[in-house]
MARKOLDO-426615 format. One line per field, with one value per atom (N, C-alpha, C): residue in one letter; atom name; x, y, z. Coordinates in steps of 0.05 Angstrom, whole numbers, plus 5000, padded with zeros to 4 digits. Layout:
code	A|...
site	CA|...
east	X|...
north	Y|...
up	Z|...
END
This chain:
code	X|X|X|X|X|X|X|X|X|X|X|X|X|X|X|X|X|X|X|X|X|X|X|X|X|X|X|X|X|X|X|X|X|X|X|X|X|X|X|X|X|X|X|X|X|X|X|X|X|X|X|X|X|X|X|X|X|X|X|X|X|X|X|X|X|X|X|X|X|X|X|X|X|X|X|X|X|X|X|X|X|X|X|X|X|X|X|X|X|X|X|X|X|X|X|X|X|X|X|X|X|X|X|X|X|X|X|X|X|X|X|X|X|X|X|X|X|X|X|X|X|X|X|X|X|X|X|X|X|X|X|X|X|X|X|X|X|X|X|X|X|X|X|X|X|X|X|X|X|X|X|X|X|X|X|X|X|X|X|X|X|X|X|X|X|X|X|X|X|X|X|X|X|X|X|X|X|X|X|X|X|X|X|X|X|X|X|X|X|X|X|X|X|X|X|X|X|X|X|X|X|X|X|X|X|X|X|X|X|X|X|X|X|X|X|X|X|X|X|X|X|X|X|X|X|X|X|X|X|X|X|X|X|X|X|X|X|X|X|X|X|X|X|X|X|X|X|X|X|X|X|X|X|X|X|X|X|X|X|X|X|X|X|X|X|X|X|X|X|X|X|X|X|X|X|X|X|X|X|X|X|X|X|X|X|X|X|X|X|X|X|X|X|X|X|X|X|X|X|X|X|X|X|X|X|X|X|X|X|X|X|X|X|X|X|X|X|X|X|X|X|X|X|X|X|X|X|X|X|X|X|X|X|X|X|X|X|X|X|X|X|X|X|X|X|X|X|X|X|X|X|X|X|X|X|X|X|X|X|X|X|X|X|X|X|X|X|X|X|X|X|X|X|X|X|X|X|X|X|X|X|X|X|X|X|X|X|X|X|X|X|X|X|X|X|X|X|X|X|X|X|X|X|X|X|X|X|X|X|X|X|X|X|X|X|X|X|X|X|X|X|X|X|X|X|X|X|X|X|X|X|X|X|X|X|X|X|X|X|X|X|X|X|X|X|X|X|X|X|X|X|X|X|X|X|X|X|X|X|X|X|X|X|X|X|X|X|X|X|X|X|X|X|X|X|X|X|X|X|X|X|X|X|X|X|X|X|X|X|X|X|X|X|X|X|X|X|X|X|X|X|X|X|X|X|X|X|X|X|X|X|X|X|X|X|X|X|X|X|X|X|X|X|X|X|X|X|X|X|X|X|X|X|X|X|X|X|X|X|X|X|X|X|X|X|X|X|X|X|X|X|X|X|X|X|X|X|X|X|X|X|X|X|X|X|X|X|X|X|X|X|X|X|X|X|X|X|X|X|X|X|X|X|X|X|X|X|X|X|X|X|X|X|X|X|X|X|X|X|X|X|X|X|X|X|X|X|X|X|X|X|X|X|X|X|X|X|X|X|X|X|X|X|X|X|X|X|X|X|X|X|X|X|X|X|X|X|X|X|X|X|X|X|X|X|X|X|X|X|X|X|X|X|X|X|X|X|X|X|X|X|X|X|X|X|X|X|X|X|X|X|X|X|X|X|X|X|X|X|X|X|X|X|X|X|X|X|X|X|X|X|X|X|X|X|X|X|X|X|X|X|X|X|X|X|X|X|X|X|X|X|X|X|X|X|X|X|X|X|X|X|X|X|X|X|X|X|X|X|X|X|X|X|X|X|X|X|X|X|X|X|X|X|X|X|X|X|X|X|X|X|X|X|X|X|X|X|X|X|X|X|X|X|X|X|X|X|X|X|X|X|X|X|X|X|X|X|X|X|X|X|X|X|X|X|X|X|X|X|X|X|X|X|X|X|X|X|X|X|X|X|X|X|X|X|X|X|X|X|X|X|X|X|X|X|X|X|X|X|X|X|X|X|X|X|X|X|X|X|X|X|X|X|X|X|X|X|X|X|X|X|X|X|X|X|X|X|X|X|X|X|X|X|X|X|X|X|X|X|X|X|X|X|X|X|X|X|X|X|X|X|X|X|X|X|X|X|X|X|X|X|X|X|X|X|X|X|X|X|X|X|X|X|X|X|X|X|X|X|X|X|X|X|X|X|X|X|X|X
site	N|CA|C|N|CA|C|N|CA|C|N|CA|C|N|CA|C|N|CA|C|N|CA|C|N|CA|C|N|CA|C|N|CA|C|N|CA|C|N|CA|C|N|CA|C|N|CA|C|N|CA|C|N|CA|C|N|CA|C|N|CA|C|N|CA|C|N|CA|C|N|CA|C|N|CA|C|N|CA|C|N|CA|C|N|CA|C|N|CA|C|N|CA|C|N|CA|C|N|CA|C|N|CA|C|N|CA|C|N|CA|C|N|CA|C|N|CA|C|N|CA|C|N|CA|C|N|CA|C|N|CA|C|N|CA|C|N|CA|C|N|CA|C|N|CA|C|N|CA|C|N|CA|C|N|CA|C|N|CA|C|N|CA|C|N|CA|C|N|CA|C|N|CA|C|N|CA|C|N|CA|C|N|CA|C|N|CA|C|N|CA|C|N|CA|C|N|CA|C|N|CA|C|N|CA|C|N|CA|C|N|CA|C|N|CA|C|N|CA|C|N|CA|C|N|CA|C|N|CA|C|N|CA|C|N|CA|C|N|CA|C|N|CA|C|N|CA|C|N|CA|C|N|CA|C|N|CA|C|N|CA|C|N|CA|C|N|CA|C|N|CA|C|N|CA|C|N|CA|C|N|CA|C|N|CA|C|N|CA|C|N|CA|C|N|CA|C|N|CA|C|N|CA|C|N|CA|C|N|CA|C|N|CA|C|N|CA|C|N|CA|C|N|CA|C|N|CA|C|N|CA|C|N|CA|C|N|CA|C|N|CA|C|N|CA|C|N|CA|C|N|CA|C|N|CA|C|N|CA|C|N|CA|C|N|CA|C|N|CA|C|N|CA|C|N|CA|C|N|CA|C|N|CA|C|N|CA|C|N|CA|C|N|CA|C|N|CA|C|N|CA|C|N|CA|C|N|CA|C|N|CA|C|N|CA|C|N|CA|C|N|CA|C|N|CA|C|N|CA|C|N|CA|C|N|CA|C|N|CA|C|N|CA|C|N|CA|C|N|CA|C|N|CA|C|N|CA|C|N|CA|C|N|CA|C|N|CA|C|N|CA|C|N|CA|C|N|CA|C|N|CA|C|N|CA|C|N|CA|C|N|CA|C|N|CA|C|N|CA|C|N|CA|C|N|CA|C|N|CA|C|N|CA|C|N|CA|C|N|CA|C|N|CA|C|N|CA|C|N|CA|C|N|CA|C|N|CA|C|N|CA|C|N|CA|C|N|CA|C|N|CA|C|N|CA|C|N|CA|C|N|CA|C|N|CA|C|N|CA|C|N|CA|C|N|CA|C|N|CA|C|N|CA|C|N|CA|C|N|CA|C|N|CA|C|N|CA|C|N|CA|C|N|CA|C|N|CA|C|N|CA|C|N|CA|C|N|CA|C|N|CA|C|N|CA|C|N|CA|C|N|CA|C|N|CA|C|N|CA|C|N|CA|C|N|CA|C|N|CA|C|N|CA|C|N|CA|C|N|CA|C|N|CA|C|N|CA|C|N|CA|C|N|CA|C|N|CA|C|N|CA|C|N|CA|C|N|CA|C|N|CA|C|N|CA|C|N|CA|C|N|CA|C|N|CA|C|N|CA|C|N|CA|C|N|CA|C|N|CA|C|N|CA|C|N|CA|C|N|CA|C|N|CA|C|N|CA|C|N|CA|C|N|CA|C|N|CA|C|N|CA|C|N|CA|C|N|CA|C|N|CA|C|N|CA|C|N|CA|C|N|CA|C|N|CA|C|N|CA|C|N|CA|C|N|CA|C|N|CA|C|N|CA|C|N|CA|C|N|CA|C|N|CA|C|N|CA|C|N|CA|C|N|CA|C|N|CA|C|N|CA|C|N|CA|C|N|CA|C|N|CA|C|N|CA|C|N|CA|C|N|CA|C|N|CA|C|N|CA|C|N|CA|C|N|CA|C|N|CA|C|N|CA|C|N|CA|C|N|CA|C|N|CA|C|N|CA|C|N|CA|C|N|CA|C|N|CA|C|N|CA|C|N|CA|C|N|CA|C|N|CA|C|N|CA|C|N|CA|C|N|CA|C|N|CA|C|N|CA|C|N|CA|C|N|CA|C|N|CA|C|N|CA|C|N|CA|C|N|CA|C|N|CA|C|N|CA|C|N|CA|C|N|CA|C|N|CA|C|N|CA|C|N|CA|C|N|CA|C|N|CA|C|N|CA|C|N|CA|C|N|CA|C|N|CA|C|N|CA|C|N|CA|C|N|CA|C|N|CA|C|N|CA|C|N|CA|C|N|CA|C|N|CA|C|N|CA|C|N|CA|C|N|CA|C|N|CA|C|N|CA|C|N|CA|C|N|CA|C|N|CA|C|N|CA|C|N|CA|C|N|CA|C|N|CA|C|N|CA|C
east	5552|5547|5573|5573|5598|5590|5609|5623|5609|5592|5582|5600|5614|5651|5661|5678|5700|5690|5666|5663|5673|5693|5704|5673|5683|5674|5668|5649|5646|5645|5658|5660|5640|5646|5625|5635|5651|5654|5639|5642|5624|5636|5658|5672|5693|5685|5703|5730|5740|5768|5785|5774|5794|5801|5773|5772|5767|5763|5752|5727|5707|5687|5668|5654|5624|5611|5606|5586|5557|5563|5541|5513|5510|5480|5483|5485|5486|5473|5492|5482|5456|5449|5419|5398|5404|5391|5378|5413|5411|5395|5391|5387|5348|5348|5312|5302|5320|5323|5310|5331|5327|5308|5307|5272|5246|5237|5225|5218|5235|5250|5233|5253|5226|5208|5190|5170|5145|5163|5156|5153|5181|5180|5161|5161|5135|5110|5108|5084|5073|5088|5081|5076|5092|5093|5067|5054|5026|5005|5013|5001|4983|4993|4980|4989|4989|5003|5006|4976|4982|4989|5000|5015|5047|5044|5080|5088|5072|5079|5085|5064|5072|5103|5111|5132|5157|5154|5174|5173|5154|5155|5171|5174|5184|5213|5221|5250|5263|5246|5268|5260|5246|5247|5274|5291|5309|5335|5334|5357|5349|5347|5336|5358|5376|5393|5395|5371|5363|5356|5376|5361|5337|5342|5327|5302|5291|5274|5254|5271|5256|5254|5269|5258|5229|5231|5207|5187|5188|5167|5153|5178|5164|5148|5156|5141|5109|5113|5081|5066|5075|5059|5048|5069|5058|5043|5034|5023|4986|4997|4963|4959|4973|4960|4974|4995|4997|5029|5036|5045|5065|5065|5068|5089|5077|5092|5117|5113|5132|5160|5149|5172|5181|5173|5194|5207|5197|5224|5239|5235|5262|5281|5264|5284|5308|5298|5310|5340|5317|5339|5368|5356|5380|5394|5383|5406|5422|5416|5436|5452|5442|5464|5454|5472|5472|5477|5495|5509|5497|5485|5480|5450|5435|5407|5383|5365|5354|5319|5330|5305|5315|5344|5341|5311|5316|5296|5269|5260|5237|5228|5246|5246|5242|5257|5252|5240|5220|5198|5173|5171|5148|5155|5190|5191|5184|5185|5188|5160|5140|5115|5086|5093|5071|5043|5035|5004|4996|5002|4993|4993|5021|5028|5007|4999|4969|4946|4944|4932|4916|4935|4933|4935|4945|4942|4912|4902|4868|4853|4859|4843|4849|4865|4860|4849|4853|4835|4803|4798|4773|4756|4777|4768|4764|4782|4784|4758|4757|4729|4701|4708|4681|4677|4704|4695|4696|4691|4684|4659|4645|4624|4606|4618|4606|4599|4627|4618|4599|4586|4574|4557|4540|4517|4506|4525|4514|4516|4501|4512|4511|4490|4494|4520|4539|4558|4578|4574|4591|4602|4570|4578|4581|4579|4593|4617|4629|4654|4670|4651|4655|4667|4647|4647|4668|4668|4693|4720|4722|4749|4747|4730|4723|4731|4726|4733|4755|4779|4803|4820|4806|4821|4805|4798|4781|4785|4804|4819|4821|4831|4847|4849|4831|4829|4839|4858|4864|4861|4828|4815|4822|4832|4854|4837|4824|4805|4781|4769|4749|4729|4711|4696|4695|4731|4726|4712|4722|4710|4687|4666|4638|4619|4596|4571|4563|4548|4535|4519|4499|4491|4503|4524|4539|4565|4573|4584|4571|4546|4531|4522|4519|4528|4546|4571|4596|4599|4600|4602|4577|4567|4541|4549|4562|4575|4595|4618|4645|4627|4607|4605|4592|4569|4558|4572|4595|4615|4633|4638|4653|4640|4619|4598|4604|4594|4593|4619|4642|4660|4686|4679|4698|4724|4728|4740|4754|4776|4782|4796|4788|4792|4812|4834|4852|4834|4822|4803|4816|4821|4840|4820|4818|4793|4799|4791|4789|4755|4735|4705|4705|4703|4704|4675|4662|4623|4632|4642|4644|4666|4686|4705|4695|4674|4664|4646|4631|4612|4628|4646|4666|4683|4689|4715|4706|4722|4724|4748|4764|4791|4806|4809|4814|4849|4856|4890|4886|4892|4900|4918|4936|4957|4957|4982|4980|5016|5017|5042|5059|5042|5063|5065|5054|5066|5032|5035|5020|5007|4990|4984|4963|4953|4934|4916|4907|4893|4879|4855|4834|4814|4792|4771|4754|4740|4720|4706|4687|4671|4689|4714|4737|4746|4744|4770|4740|4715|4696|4680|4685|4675|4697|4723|4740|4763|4772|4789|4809|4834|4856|4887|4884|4913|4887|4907|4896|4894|4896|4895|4874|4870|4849|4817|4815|4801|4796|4817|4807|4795|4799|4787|4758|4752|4719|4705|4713|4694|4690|4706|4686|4673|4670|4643|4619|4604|4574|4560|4549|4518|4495|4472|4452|4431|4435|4414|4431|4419|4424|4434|4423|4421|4448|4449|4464|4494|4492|4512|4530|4514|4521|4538|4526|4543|4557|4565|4588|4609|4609|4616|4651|4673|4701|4715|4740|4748|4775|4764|4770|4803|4816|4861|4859|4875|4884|4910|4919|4950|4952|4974|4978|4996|4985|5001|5034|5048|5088|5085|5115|5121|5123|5113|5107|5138|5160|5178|5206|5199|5220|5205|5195|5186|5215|5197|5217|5218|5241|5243|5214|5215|5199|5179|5146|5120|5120|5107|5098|5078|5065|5034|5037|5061|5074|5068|5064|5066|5032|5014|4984|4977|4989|4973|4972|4944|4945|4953|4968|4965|5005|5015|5047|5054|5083|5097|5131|5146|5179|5188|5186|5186|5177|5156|5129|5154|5171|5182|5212|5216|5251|5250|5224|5226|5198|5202|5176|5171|5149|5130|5133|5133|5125|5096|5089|5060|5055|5042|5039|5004|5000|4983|4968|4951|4944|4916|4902|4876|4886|4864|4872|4861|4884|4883|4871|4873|4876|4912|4916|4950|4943|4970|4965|4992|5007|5030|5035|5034|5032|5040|5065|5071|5050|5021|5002|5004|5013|5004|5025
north	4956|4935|4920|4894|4877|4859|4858|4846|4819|4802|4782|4760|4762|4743|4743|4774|4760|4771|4776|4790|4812|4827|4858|4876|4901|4916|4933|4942|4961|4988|5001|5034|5040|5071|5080|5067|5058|5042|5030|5015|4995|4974|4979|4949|4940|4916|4906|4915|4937|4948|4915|4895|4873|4853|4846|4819|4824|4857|4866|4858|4839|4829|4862|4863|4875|4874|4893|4899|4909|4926|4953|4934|4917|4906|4900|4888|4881|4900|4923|4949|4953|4953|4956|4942|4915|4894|4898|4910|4908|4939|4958|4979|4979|4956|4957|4936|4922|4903|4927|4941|4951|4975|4983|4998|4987|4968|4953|4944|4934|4938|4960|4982|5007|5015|5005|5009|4990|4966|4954|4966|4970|4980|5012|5018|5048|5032|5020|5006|4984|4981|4964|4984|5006|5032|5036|5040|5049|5024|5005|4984|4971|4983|4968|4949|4931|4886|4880|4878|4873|4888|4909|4925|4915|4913|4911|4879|4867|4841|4838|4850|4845|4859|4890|4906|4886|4873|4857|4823|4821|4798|4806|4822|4837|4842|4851|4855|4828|4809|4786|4761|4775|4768|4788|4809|4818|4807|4807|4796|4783|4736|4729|4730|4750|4742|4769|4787|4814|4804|4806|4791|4811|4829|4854|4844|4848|4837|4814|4796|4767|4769|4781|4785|4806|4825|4841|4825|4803|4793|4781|4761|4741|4759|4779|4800|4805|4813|4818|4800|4773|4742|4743|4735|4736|4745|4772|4804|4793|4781|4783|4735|4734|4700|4677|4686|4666|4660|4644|4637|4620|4598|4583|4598|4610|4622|4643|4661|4672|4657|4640|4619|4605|4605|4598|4625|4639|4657|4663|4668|4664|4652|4618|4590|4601|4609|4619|4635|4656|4681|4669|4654|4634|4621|4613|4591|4613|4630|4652|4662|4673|4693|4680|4654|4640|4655|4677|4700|4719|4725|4757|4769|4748|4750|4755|4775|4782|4758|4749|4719|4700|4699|4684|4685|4714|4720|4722|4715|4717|4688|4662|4636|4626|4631|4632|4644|4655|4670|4647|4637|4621|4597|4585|4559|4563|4584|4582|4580|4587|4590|4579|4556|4551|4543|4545|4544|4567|4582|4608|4625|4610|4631|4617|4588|4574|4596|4599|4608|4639|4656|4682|4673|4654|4647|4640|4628|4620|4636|4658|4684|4698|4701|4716|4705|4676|4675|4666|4664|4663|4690|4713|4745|4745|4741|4744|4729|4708|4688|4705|4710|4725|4751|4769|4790|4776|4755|4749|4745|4727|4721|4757|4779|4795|4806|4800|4818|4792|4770|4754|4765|4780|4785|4751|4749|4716|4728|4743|4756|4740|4718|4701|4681|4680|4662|4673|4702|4726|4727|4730|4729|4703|4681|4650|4656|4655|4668|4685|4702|4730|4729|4707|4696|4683|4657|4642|4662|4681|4693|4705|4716|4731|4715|4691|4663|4648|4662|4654|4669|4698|4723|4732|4718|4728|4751|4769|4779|4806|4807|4836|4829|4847|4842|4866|4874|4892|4898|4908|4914|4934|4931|4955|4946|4978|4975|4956|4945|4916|4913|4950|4942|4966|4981|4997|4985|4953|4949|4944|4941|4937|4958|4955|4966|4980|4998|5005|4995|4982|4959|4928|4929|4903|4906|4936|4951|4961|4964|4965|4931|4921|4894|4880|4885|4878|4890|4919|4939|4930|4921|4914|4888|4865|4844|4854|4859|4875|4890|4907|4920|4897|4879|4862|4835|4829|4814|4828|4852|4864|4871|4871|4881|4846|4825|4799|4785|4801|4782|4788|4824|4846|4852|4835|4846|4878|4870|4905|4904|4923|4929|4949|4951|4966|4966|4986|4999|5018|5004|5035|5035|5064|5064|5097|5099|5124|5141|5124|5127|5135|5171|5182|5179|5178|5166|5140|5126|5091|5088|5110|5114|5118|5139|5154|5126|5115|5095|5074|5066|5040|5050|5071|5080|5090|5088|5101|5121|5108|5130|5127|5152|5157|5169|5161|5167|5173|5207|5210|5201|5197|5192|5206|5229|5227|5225|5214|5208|5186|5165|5152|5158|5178|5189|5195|5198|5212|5239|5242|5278|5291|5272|5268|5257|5253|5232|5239|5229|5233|5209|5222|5197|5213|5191|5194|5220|5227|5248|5283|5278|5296|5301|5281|5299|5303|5299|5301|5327|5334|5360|5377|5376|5404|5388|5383|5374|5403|5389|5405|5416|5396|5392|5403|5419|5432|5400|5387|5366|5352|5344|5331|5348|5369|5395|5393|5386|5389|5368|5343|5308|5315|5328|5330|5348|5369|5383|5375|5348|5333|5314|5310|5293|5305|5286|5299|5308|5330|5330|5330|5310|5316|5334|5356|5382|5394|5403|5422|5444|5459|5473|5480|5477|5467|5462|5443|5440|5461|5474|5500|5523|5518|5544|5526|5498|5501|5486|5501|5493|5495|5474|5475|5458|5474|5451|5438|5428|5401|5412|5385|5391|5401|5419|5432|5419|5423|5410|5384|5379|5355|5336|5315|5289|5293|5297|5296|5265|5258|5232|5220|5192|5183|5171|5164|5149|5171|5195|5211|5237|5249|5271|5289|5314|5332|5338|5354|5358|5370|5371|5383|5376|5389|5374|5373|5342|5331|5343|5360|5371|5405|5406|5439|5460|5429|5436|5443|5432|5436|5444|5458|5473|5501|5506|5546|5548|5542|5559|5554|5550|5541|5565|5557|5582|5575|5589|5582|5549|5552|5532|5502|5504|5482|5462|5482|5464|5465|5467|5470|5439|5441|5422|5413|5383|5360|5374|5370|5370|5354|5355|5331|5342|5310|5309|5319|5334|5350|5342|5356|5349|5376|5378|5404|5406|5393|5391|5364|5365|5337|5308|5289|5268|5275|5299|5306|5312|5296|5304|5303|5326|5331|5343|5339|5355|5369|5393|5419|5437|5452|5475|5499|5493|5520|5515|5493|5487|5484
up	4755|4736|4730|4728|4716|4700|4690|4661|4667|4637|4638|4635|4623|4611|4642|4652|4679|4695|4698|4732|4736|4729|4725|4722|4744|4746|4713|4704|4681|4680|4663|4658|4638|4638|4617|4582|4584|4547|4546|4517|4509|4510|4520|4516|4549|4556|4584|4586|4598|4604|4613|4613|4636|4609|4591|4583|4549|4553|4521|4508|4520|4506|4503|4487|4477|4498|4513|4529|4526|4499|4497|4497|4485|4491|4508|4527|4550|4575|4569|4581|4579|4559|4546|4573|4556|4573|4604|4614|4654|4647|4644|4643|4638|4626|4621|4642|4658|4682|4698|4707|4725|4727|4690|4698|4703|4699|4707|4730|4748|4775|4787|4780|4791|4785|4769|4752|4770|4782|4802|4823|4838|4866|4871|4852|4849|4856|4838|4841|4869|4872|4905|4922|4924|4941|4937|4922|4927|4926|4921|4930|4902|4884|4853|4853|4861|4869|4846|4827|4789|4777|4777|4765|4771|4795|4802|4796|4794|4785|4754|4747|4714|4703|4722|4715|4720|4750|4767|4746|4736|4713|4690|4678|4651|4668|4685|4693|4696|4703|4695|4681|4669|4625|4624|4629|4616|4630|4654|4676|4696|4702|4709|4742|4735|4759|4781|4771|4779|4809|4837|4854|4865|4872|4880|4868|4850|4831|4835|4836|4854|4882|4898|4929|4929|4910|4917|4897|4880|4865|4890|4900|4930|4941|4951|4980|4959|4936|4927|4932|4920|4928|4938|4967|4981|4990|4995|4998|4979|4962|4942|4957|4981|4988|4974|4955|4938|4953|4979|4994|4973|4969|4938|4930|4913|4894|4893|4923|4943|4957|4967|4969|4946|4931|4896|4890|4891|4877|4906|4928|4947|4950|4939|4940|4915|4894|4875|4872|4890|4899|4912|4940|4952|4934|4919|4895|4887|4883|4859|4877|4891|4918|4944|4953|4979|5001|4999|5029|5014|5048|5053|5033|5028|5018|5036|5040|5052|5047|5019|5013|5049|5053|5081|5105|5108|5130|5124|5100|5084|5091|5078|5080|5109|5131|5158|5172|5157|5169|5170|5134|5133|5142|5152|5158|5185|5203|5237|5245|5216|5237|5204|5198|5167|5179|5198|5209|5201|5218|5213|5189|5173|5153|5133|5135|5122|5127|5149|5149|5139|5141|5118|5102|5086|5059|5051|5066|5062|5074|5086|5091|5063|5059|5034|5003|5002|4981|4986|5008|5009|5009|5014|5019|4982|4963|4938|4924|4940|4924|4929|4953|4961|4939|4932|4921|4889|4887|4857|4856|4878|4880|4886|4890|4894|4863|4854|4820|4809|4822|4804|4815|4833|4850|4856|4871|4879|4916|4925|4956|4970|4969|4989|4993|4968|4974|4983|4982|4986|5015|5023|5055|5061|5063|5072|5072|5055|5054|5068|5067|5091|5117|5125|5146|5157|5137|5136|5143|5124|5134|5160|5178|5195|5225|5216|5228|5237|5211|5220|5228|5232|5244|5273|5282|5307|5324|5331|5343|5328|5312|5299|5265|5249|5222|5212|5191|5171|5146|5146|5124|5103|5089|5069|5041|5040|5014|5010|5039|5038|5021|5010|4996|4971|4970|4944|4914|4907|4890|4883|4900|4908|4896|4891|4885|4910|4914|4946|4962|4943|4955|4969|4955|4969|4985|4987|5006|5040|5040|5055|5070|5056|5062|5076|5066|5074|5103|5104|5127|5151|5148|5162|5183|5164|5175|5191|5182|5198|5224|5216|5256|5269|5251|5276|5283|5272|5285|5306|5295|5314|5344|5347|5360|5381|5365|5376|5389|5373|5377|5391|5402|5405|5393|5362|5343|5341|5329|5326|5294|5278|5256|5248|5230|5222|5194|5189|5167|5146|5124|5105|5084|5087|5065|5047|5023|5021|5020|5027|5022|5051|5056|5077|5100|5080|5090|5107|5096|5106|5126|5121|5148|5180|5173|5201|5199|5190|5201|5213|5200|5219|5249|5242|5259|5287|5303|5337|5335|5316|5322|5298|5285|5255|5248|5237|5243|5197|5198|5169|5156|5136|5121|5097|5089|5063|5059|5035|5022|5041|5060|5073|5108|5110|5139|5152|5177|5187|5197|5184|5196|5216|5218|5239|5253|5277|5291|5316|5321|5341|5344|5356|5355|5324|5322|5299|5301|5318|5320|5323|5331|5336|5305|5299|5272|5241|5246|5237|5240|5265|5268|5273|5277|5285|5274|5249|5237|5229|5234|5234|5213|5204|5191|5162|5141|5115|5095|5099|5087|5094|5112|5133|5119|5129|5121|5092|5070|5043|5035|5048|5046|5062|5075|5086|5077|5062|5043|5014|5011|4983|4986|5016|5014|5001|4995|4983|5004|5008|5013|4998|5015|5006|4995|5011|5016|4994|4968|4951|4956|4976|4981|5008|5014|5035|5018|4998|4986|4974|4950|4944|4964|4986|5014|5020|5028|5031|5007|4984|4961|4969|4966|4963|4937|4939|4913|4922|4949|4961|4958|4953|4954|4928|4923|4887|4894|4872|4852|4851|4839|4834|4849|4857|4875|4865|4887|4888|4881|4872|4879|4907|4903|4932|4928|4914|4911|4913|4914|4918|4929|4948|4958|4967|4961|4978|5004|5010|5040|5047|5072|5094|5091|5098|5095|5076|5067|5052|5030|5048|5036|5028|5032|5029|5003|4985|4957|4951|4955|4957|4977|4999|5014|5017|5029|5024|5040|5070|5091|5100|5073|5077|5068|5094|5100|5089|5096|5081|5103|5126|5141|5132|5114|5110|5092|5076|5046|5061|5092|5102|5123|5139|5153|5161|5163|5168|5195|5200|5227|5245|5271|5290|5292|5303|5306|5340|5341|5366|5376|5404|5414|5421|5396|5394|5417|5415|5438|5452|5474|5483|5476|5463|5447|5415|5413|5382|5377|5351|5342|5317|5318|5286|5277|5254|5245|5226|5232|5223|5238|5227|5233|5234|5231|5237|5268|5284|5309|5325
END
């Protein structure tokens, strides 16, 4: 931290060792800057966009010269379509710190190529109109829409969460379109979902994730019936079943404990801490992902 008066570096006093001015509020100030900041950067990490905006808004209501701050406000922007508004706070960032700003390669990203980068911009708010028109139960304008975006991604779409906020009825809907375009148009989908039912119905080949990393991967019908990694395994015994009966026998209580930080984990596996089948190894060192059957991988030291 430095001195607002001469640029001098600051100590733990309250007061500028160089120039003598009053620091202690000040301190204050950068200090609720920069929680915020991470209050932000947590929050993007898991992908809460309005959460991290409003945190990354409030950090510079305290310090508008927080650059860190305004480069990751841009990256959300952008991230939630609002193209616009991403390139304003970069332009920003550049004004304040001209050398050695990482807003450079942000700015020359959307100047080398603005067709395209138009273009995700209007895939995504037409994806957002559609899911308004979904909470209006207006379905038919829903899918026009649908469409429309499906239209300017012909090739390779990355569906991340497409219809968590949806009803089941207009989730079934949605999912219906996605295979019979994909079906028509030989489309391929990058599908992130946590609705394990709607996973196996989209997917050919299912790749797990927890905390960031990967723990395992196969085709759909492979990691559905002989799933491997203790993690994998605790995510498929809370699916529902139907049969009552049936249910009851194979009764589990799914992952126990509580989620580590995704923003500071500890060494070794990730999943060390909620799993039954960890050994002293599990919490010393991470896993490579191995090739436990063929074209099944998975990382875990059981294997």
């Amino acid at each position: 931290m430095f001195c607002y008066n001469c640029g001098c570096h600051l100590s733990e006093h309250d007061f500028c060792t160089s120039c003598g001015a009053d620091v202690s509020l000040y301190k204050k100030i950068m200090c609720m800057s920069n929680r915020f900041y991470n209050d932000g950067l947590e929050k993007a990490g898991v992908r809460d966009l309005t959460g991290a905006i409003n945190s990354l808004r409030q950090s510079l209501k305290f310090n508008k010269n927080n650059i860190e701050a305004r480069n990751l406000l841009g990256l959300v922007y952008f991230e939630t379509g609002e193209v616009v508004a991403a390139l304003s706070e970069w332009v920003i960032s550049k004004n304040m710190r001209p050398e050695k700003n990482i807003a450079d390669d942000y700015i020359n990203m959307l100047q080398s190529n603005a067709t395209r980068l138009d273009a995700i911009n209007q895939t995504i708010k037409k994806y957002n109109q559609a899911l308004v028109y979904c909470n209006q139960d207006s379905k038919d304008l829903a899918i026009i829409q649908l469409k429309k975006v499906l239209s300017l991604n012909p090739k390779f779409i990355v569906c991340d969460e497409p219809v968590s906020a949806l009803d089941v009825s207009i989730q079934a809907q949605v999912v219906n379109l996605l295979r019979d375009y994909q079906q028509a148009e030989g489309t391929s989908y990058l599908f992130i979902a946590h609705d394990l039912s709607m996973v196996r119905y989209v997917s050919d080949d299912i790749g797990v994730m927890y905390l960031g990393q990967l723990v395992e991967s196969s085709d759909s019908e492979e990691i559905y019936k002989n799933p491997l990694h203790p993690y994998t395994k605790g995510l498929l015994s809370c699916i529902p079943i139907a049969d009552p009966k049936l249910a009851r026998a194979h009764a589990s209580a799914g992952v126990e404990g509580d989620l580590p930080s995704p923003v500071n984990p500890k060494p070794g596996c990730r999943f060390c801490g909620r799993c039954p089948y960890a050994k002293p190894i599990c919490s010393e060192q991470t896993p490579a992902m191995k090739e436990a059957a063929p074209g099944h991988f998975v990382a875990c030291h059981l294997y």
